[in-house]
N, C-alpha and C positions, 0 to 999 in steps of 0.2 A: 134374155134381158141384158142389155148392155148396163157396166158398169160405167158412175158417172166420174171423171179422173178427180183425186184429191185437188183442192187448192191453197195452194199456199197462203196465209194471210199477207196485205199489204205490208213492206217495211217503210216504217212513219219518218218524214223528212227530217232529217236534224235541223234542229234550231238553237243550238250553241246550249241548252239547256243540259240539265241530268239524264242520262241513260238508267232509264227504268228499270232493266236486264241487270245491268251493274251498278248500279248504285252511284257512278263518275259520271263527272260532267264532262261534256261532247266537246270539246274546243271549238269554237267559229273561226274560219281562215278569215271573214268580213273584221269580225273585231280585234283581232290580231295585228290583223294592216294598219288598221284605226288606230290601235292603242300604239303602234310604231311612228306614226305621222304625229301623235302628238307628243311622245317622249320626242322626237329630233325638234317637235316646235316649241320646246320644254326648253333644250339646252340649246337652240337658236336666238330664243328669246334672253337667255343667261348670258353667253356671248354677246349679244348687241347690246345689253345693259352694261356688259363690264369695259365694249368698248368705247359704250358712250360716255361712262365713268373717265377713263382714260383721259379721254378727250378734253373732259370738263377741268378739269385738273390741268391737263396740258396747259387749255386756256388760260387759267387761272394761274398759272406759273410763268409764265410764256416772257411776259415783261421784267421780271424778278430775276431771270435764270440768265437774262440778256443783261441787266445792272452789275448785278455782283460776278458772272459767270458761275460756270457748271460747277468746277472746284469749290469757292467760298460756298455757293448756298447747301453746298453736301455737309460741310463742316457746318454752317449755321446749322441745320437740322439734325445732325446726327454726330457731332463733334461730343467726346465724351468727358473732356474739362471745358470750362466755362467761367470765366474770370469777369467780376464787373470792376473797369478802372473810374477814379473819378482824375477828373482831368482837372489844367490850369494853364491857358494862353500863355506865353513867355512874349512881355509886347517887346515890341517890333525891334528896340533899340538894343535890347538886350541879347535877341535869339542869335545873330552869330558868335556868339561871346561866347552864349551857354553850349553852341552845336563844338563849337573848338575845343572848349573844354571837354566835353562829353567822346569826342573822335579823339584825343590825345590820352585818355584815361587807358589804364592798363588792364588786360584783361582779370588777371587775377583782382585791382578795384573792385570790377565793375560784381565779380563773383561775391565778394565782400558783402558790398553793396546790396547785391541782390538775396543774400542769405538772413542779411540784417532786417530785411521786413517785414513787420508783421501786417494781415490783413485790414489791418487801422491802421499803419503809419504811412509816414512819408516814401515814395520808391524815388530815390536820388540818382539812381540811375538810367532812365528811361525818357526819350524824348519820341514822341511821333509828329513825325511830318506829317500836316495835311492841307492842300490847298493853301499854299504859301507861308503858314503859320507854324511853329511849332509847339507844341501840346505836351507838357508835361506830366506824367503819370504822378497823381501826390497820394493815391492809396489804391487798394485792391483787395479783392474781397473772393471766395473759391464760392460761385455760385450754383455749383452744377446742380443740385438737385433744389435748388430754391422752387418755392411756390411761382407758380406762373409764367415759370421759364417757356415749358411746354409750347402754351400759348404764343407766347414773343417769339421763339423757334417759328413758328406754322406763319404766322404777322408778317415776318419779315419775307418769306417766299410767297406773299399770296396779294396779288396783282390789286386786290383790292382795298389794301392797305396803304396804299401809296397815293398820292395826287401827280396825276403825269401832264398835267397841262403846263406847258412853257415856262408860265411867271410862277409858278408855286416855289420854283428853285431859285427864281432870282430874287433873293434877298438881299439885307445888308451882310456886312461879314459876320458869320454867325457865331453866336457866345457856344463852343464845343463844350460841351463838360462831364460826358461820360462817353464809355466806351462798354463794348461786351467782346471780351477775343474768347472765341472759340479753337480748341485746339485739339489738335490729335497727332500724336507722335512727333511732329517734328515740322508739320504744316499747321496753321494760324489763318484766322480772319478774324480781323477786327472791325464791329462796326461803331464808328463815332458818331456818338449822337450831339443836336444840336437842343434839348430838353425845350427849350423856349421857345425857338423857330418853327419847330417838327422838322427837323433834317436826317436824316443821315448819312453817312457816306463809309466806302469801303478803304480804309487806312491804304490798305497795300497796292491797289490801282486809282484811291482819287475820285474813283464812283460816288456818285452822289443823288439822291431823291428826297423828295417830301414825303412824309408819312403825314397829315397834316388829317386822318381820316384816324388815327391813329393816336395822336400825338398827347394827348392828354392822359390816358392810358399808361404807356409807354414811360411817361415824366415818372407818373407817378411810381409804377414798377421800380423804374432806378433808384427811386431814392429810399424805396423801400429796400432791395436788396443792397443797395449801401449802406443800408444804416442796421441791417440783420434780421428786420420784421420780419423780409421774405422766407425766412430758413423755416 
């Protein structure tokens, strides 16, 4: 009588499940690949969002970054003193009088001068040129950590704040009457506003746009942080 040979039982397909025998589950090479193709379309999708982020912003700065240039708007946003000046026109007849006097003063005056003030009073020694007029500094105020400054930082870089159409700038000659210089070490931007108009313009190059989207806002802030509400 012939013996019939033993037979091994079938070993059962893996299907990414638990292993019976051992109690671990079987790894799938299928869902491995899977679970790879979607982590890379995890942080493909995070990349395209952050460049499109990028972008938007770019956009949105594009016009701002071209007014003030690169330097001024780095100090409008991240300048760590913050001064608001309130201004006063010197008319017309008077301003070379007052620039002669002010260019013939001696430095140690003007040191004097400038020690003498307090955030209320009069600054006697300060004149800013701008667009043919000279602007008098007649008080100032240390506004760095005011209410809503934050804001008026982001405002002043962001395209959408502005009116860029041709006539929004051509006004009459505008009533300036405050200013915001921004400063850090030994670099400054000042932006002179025109509260009434919606102007602004950059003291140190003569730049100039409408905020007119803006502009009411804006009034209001200054005379808030002039007068100390904003602290």
């Amino acid at each position: 009588m012939n013996a019939t040979p033993a037979k091994w039982p079938d070993r059962p397909e893996s299907s990414g499940g638990p292993d019976e025998s051992s109690g671990r589950s079987v790894p799938d090479a299928g869902a491995a690949v899977s679970g790879k193709f979607v982590l890379l379309a995890m942080v493909g999708l995070g990349l395209a969002a952050a460049l499109g982020t990028w972008r938007f912003y770019a956009a949105e700065q594009r016009r701002p970054l071209e007014l003030w240039g690169p330097e001024a708007a780095e100090l409008i946003v991240r300048a760590e003193k913050v001064e608001v000046l309130q201004l006063e026109a010197l008319p017309r007849e008077r301003a070379p009088v007052e620039a002669d006097a002010r260019s013939s003063a001696s430095a140690h005056d003007e040191k004097v001068a400038r020690d003498d003030v307090s955030p209320n009073r009069v600054s006697r020694d300060e004149i800013i040129p701008l667009a043919g007029r000279l602007l008098v500094v007649r008080g100032r105020r240390d506004v760095s950590t005011a209410r809503g400054l934050g804001h008026l930082r982001v405002s002043l870089v962001n395209e959408a704040s502005f009116d860029w159409s041709p006539e929004a700038a051509d006004v009459p000659p505008p009533h300036w009457d405050y200013a915001l210089r921004f400063s850090r070490d030994d670099a400054t931007a000042t932006i002179v506003f025109a509260s009434r108009e919606g102007l602004a313009a950059l003291a140190e190059t003569g730049a100039q746009a409408s905020i007119g989207p803006i502009r009411d806002g804006v009034a209001v802030l200054l005379a808030e942080m002039t007068s100390g509400e904003g602290e």
